[in-house]
C-alpha positions as CSV (number, residue, x, y, z in Angstrom):
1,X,-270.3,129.9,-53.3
2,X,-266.7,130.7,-52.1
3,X,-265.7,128.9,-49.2
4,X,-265.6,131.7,-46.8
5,X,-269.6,132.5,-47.5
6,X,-269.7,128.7,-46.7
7,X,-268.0,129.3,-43.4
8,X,-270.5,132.2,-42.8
9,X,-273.3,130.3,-43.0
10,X,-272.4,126.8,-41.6
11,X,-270.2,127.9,-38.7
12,X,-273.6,129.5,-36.6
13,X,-275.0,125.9,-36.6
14,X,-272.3,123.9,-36.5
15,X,-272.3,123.4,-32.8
16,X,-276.5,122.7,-33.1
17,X,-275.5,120.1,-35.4
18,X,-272.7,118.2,-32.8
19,X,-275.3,118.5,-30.2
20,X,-278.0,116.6,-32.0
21,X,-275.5,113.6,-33.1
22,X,-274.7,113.7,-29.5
23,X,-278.2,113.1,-28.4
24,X,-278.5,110.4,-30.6
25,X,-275.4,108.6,-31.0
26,X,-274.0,108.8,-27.8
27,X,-270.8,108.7,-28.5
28,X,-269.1,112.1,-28.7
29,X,-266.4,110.6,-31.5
30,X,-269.2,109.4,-33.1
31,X,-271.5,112.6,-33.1
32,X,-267.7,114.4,-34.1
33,X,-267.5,111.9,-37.3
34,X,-271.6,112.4,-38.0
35,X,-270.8,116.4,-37.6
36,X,-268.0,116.1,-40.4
37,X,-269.9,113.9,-42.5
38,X,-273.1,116.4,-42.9
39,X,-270.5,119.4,-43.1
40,X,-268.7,117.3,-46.5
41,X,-272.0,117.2,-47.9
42,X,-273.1,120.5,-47.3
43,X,-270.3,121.5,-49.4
44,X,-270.9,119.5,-51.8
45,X,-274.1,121.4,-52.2
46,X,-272.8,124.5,-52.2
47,X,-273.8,125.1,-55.3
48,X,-277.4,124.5,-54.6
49,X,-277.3,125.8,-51.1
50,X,-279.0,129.2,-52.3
51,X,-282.2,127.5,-53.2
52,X,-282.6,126.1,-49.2
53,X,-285.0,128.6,-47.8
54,X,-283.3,127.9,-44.3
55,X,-280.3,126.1,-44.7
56,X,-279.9,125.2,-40.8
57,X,-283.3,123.5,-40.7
58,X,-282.1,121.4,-44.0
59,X,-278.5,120.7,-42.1
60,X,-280.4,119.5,-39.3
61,X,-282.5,117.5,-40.9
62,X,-279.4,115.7,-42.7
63,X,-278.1,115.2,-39.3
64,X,-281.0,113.5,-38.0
65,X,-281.1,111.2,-41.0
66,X,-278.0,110.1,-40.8
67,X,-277.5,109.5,-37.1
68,X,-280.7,107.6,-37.6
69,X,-279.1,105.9,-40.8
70,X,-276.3,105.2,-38.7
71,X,-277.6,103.4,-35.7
72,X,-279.4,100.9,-38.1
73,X,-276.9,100.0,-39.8
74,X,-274.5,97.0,-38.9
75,X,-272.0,99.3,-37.8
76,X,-274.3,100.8,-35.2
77,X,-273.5,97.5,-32.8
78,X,-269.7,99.2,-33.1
79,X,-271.0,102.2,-31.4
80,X,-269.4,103.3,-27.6
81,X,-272.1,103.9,-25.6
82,X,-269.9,106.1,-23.1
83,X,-271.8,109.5,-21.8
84,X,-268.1,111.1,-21.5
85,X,-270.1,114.8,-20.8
86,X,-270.2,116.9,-18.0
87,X,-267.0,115.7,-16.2
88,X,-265.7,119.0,-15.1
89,X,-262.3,118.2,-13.3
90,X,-262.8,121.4,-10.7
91,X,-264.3,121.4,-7.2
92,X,-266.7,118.8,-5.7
93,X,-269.3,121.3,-4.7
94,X,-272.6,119.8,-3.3
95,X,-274.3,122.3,-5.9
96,X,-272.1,121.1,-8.5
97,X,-272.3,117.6,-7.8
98,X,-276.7,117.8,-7.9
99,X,-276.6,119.8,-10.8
100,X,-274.5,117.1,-12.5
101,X,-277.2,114.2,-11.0
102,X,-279.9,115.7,-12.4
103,X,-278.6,116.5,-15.9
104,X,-277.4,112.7,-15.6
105,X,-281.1,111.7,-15.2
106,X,-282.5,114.1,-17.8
107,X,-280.1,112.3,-20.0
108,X,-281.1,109.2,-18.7
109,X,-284.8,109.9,-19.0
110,X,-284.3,111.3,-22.7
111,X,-282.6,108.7,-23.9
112,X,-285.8,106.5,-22.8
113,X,-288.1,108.9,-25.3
114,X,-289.8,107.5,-28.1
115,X,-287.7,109.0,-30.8
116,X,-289.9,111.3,-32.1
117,X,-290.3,112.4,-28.5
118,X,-286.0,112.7,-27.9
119,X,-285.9,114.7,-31.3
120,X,-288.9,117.4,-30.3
121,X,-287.6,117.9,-27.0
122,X,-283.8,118.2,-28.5
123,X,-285.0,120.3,-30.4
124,X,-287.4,122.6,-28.4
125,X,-285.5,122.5,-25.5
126,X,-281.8,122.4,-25.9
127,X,-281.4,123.8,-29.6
128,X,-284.3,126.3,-29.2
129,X,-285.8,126.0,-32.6
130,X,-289.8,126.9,-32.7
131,X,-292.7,124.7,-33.9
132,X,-292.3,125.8,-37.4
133,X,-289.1,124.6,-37.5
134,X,-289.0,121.7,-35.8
135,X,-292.1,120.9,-37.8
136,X,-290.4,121.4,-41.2
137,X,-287.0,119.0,-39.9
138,X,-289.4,116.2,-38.7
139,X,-292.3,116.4,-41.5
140,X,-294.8,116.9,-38.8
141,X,-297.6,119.1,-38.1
142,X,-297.2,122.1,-35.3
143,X,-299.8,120.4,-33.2
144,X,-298.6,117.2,-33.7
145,X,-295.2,118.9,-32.6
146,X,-296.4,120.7,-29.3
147,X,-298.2,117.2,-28.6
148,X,-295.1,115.1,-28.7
149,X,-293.0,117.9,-26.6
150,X,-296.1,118.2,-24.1
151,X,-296.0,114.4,-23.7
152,X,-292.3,114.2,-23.5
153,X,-291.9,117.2,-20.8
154,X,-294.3,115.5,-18.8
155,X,-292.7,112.0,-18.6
156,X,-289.2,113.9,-17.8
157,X,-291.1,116.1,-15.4
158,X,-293.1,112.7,-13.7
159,X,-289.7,110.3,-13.8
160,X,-287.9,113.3,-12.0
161,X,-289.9,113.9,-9.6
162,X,-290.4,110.0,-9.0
163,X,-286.8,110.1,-8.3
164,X,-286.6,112.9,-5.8
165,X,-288.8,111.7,-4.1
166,X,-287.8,107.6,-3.6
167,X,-288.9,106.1,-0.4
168,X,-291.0,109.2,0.4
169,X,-294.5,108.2,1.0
């Protein structure tokens, strides 16, 4: 594999894969490093890439490995735990500002997920992969799948509306 039919079929995903570091590292340097890390290995298997029946669901999969590797190892106590995202330097809206409170608190609320919870809904949700595929990355079973994302769209849902609606009886 040349390196521009690399490019051709890493680049689509690339952005998937920085987004799912993100959610579980934190850090946006460290999801940056994580990205760059499963992108060097990737080519490294390029050779064997054309035996992946779909290679974003294997890429993925490495991601979530390693980010998970990473936070148990002794370096993980090194990690910034800084949510640098959504700081948009433009108008103080009241729209804008309650848009950026409740993605704050979906954060929030995510990052309280079992894991197996955080990594469905990530994946559901935000990435927009379907049960098969989200199935296949985990090793789970599709019902097991739609149970864990049930169970983590309701806690979101009840935790939000919980804090809407503080000190109303």
């Amino acid at each position: 594999m040349q390196q521009s039919e690399f490019l051709n079929v890493v680049m689509p995903f690339k952005d998937k894969l920085y987004r799912l570091a993100k959610r579980l590292l934190v850090s946006s340097e460290e999801a940056e490093d994580a990205t760059q890390e499963i992108l060097l290995k990737l080519w490294s298997k390029k050779k064997s890439m054309g035996t992946y029946k779909n290679v974003e669901a294997f890429a993925m999969t490495m991601t979530k490995n390693f980010c998970l590797d990473r936070l148990k190892s002794k370096q993980a106590g090194n990690l910034k735990l800084v949510h640098t995202n959504y700081q948009e330097k433009g108008s103080l809206l009241q729209n804008q500002i309650e848009a950026k409170d409740s993605i704050s608190w979906v954060e929030k609320i995510m990052d309280e997920l079992p894991e197996q919870q955080k990594m469905v809904l990530q994946l559901r949700d935000v990435e927009e992969y379907d049960f098969d595929e989200i199935s296949e990355m985990l090793g789970m079973q599709p019902t097991a799948v739609r149970v864990a994302l049930s169970r983590a769209r309701k806690t979101v849902r009840e935790k939000l509306v919980q804090k809407h609606s503080y000190g109303i009886g």
